[in-house]
N, C-alpha and C positions, 0 to 999 in steps of 0.2 A: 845282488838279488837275482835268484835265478828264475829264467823262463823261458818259454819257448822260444825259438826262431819266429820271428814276424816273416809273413810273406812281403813282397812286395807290393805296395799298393801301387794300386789301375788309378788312372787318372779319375777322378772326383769330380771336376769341374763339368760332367757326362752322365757320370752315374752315380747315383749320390748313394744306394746303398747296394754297392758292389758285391756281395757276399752272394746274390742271390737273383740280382734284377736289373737288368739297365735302364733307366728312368730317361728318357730326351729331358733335356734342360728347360723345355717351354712345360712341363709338365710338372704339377706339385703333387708330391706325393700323401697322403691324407692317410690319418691313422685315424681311426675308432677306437677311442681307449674304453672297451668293455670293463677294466678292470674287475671289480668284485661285482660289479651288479647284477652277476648271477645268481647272486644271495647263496651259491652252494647248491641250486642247483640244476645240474646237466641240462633239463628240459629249456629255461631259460638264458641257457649259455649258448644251446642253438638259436634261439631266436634272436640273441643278439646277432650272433652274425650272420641271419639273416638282413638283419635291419643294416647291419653296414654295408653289404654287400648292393639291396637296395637302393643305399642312400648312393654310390657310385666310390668305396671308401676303397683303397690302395690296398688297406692293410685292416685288421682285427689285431687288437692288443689285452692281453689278460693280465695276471697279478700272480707271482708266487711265492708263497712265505712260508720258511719251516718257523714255527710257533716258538719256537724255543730259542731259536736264534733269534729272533726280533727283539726284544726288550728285557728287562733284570726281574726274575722270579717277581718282583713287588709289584713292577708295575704292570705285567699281566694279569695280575690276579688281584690287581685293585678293583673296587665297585666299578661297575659300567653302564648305565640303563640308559642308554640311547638307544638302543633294540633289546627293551626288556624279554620277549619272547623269543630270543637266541642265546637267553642266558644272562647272569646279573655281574660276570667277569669281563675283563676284555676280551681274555684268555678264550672263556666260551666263547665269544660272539666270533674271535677270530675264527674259534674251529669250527664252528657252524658253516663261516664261508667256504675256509677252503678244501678246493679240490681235490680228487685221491687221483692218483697214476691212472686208472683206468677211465676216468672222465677227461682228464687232461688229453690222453690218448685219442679219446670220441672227438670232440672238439677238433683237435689238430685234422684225424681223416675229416670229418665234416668240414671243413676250409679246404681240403685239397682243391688244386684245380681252378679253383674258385675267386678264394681271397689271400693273401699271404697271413701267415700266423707267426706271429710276435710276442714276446713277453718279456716282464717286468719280475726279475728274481733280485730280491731282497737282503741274499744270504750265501754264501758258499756251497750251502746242501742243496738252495733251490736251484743254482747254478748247475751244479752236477745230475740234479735231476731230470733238469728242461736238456742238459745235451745229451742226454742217454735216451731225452723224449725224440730229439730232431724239432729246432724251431729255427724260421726262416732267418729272424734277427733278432736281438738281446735290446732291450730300452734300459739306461740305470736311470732310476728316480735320482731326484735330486738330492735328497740328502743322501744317497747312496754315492756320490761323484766322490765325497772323502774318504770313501772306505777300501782302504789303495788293495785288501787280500782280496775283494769280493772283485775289484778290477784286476787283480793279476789272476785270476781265474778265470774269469770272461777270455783276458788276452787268451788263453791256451785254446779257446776256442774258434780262432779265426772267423769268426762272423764277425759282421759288421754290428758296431755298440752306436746306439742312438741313444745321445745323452744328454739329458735336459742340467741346465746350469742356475737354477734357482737357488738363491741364500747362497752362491760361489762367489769367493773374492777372485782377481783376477790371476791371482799366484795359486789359488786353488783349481782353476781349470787348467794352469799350464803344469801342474803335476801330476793332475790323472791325465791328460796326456802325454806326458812322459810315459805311465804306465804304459798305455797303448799305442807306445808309437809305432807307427810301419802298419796300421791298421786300421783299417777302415768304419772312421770315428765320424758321425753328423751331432753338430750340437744346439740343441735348443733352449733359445732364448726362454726363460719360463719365471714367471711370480711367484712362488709359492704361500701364497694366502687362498680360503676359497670362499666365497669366491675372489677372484681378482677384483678392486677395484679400478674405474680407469683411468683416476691420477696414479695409481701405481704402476701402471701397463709398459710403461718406459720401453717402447717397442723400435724406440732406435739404438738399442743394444743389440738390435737385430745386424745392426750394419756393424756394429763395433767389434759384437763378433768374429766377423771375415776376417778377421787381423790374424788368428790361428789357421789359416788357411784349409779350413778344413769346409763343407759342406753346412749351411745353419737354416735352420727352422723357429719352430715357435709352438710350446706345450701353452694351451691356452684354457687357460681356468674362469674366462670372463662368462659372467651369469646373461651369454646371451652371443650373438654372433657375428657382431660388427669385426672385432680387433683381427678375427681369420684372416681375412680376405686382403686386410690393411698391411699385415706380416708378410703376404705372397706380395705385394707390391714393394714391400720392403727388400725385397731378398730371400725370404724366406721359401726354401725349396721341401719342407716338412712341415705338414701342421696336425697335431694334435690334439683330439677332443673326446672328454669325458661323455658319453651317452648311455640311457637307460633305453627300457619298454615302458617306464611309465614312473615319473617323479614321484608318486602317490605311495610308492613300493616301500616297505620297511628299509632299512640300512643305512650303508654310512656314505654314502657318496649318490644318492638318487637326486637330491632336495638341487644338487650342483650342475647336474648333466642334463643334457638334451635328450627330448622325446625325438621317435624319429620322423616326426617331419621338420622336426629344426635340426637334424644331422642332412638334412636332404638337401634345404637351403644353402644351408654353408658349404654346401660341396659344390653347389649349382652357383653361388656366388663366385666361389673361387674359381670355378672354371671359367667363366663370364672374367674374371680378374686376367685371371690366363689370355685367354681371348684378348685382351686390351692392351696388356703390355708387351705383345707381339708386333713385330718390325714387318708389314705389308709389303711397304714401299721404306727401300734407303734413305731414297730423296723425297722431298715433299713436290707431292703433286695434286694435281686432283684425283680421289680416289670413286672409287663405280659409287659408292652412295650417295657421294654429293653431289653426280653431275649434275640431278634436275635443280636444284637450289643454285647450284653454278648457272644452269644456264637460263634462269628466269632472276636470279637475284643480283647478277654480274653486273657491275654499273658499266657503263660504256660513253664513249662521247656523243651527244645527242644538240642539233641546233637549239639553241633557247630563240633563235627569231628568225623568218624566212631570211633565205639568203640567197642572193641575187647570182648570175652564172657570172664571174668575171670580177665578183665583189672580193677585193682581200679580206682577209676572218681575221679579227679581232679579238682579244681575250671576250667582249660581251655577247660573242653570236655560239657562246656554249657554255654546257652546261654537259652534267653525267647522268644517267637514269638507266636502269635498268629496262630489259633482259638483256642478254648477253648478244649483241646482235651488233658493235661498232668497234670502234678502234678503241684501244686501251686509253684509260686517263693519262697517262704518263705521255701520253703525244700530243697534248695539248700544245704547248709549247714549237714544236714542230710545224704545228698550223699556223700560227699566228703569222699574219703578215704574207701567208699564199692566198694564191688566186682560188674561185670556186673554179670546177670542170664545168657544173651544171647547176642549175636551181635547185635547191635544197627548200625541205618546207621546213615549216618549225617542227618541231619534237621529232623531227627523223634519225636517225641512229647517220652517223660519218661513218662510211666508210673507204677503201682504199678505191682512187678512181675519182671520187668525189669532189677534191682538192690535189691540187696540183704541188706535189712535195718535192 
């Protein structure tokens, strides 16, 4: 099987999509999957990636499909009325959505600078056309992972392929990466139902993952935005989500994706995740926000009965009570059976001087 020379891949464990961008490891990279919700068209393709860009998103992601290559003369042109007013074929409805070269174009400059541009090519010819376009990094949908000529054409592109493993048995991920090996491959954990339900969400495949050593995320089709945040704590260093401008919208994937102020949450959760699973301190110590609850909630050693200057302490002349003002409990033991220095009243804090050790 002939193909290009792979370059050598950069360490992974740093930057998770090497082709283009070096990501810190405390950092999850967050896709906007735009997909088709542009309905076809441009005006609408920009506000999406406004709205990602807004929401705080890494990356904007699109869709590309040559029509012909997708599916068998029959079943293009079977009846369709899930968006009757784009046509009564699939065939229609697909052309409706998609985009021509010179939108696709707009879109890419409109992201410069900005946000990263990504896409989802379907096909050999969408392939050839998104690299004649110039895009940041290549996503293969899931049931695309078995289609080894639409990955031995991607590999000739040395960008990094983020690839969702939905419906993949485990000998089917370890052959499309063979295709692509020596190349900088992130994979995502993904359901492919939509929505996801979430006894199927099975999100500790996220960790089962790692076994391929490669960098993993999580394509998240859940009808709402708990599971995101749960896959960054999982491991997952990519998370992908389907978003509109407004579920109300005709088409075929609006009724599934986030308005944007639920892309804005789940970005603002995730980072909040991020935030948490960050190492402060190595060791555990007390950290600056606990000091006040440390130093008012702290039990300490405290007389339970006055105690006389010369009197030995007894296990019954104490007791523990906070704030943080006496000898630790753990010296209890240590008192017992010494002399006082001084009169001690009841409920005073022990401290050192007090008793003679």
């Amino acid at each position: 099987m002939a193909r290009s020379r792979p370059r050598k891949s950069r360490k992974t464990r740093v930057s998770i999509v090497n082709g283009f961008k070096e990501i810190p490891e405390s950092h999850t990279y967050v896709i906007g999957e735009a997909g088709n919700n542009h309905n076809g068209e441009l005006e609408k393709g920009y506000k999406l990636i406004d709205v990602a860009i807004e929401a705080g998103c890494d990356a904007v992601k699109f869709q590309k499909r040559d029509i012909d290559s997708m599916l068998t003369k029959d079943r293009l042109d079977r009846v369709f009325t899930n968006v009757p007013e784009w046509g009564d074929t699939y065939r229609k409805v697909r052309e409706h959505i998609e985009l021509s070269w010179e939108e696709f174009k707009k879109l890419k400059e409109y992201c410069k600078g900005k946000i990263d541009f990504i896409v989802t090519p379907f096909d050999i010819p969408s392939v050839r056309f998104l690299e004649k376009l110039g895009v940041d990094a290549y996503k293969v949908a899931a049931f695309t992972l078995t289609d080894i000529p639409v990955l031995e054409e991607l590999a000739k592109t040395n960008k990094t392929i983020i690839m969702s493993v939905g419906m993949a048995t485990e000998q089917e991920v370890k052959d499309a990466l063979e295709v692509l090996e020596g190349y900088d491959v992130v994979l995502l954990h993904c359901v492919s139902s939509y929505p996801m339900r979430a006894e199927d969400a099975n999100l500790q495949w996220i960790q089962w993952l790692k076994k391929f050593g490669k960098p993993v995320g999580f394509s998240d089709h859940e009808n709402g935005i708990t599971f995101g945040p749960v896959a960054v704590a999982l491991g997952a260093r990519v998370i992908e989500k389907h978003y509109t401008i407004n579920r109300a919208l005709p088409g075929l994937d609006h009724a599934m994706s986030l308005e944007p102020h639920g892309l804005k949450k789940l970005v603002r959760n995730i980072r909040k995740v991020e935030k948490g699973l960050q190492w402060s301190k190595q060791e555990r110590e007390v950290l600056p926000g606990e000091l006040k609850i440390f130093d008012e909630k702290r039990r300490t050693i405290v007389a339970a009965k006055e105690i006389k200057k010369g009197e030995k302490i007894t296990r019954e002349m104490l007791t523990t009570k906070g704030p943080n003002r006496g000898l630790p409990p753990k010296m209890i033991p240590e008192l017992i059976g010494k002399p006082a220095m001084q009169d001690i009243e009841a409920d005073t804090h022990i401290t050192f001087g007090m008793v003679k050790l």
